[in-house]
C-alpha positions, 0 to 999 in steps of 0.5 A: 462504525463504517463512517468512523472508518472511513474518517479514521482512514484518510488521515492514516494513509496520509500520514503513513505515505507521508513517513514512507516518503510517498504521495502516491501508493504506487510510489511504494514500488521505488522505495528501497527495503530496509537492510535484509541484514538487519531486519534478519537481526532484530528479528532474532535478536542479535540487535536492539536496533530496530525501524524507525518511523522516519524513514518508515520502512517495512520489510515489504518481502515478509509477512506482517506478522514478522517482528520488524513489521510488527514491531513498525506497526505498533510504532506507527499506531503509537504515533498515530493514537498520539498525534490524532488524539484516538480514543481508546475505542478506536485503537483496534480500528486503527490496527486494522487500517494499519494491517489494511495500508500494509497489505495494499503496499505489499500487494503493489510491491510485489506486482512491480518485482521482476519474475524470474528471467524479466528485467525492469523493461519486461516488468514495465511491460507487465504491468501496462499490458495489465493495466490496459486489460483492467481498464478496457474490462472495468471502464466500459463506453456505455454511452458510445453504446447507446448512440450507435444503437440510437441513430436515426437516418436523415434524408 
């Protein structure tokens, strides 16, 4: 099951960065969110207009289960059961990398939307400042390390 997901994923991801129009997650960030107006309106159906998959959009400051996003997902696995030729065993595995893919944008873009009193230079701080903490505690200098505890005096 877990190398089933594993091939499954990749292609997932490319495709939906590909309608995002992203090469990279952290891209998300700079992609505009559909109007507020009308995913408001399809959500109560005032509209039958609704998102499309080029561009896919989610509205990324709801839940997934909001009916925009629901309703972009089911578009999107449609698409990708379609173009993939997914079995019908693996269809519930691509509902859940296409939950996953939404949670990971989600969780990026709102790690780039300015609190309360910042401004897109305190956000850009922000994040630096994070990224170099996460950097120093993840990717340790072992080998540094080691030689300074193995150095020999040479006369």
């Amino acid at each position: 099951m877990l190398d089933t997901h594993l091939r499954t994923q990749s292609p997932i991801r490319k495709e939906m960065q590909r309608l995002i129009g992203i090469t990279q997650d952290a891209a998300i960030a700079n992609i505009p969110l559909p109007l507020e107006s009308l995913v408001n309106a399809f959500a109560n159906d005032f509209t039958r207009q609704g998102p499309t998959l080029q561009p896919m959009r989610f509205a990324l400051d709801r839940s997934y289960s909001h009916p925009w996003n629901h309703e972009v997902a089911d578009i999107f696995i449609g698409h990708i059961v379609n173009e993939e030729k997914v079995d019908e065993d693996a269809v519930p595995l691509v509902h859940e990398i296409c939950r996953q893919r939404f949670d990971t944008l989600q969780a990026i873009w709102r790690k780039h939307q300015a609190g309360e009193g910042e401004d897109k230079v305190d956000v850009a701080k922000r994040l630096q400042e994070r990224r170099g903490c996460i950097g120093s505690r993840s990717c340790k200098n072992t080998r540094r390390q080691t030689v300074s505890n193995c150095q020999i005096d040479i006369p």
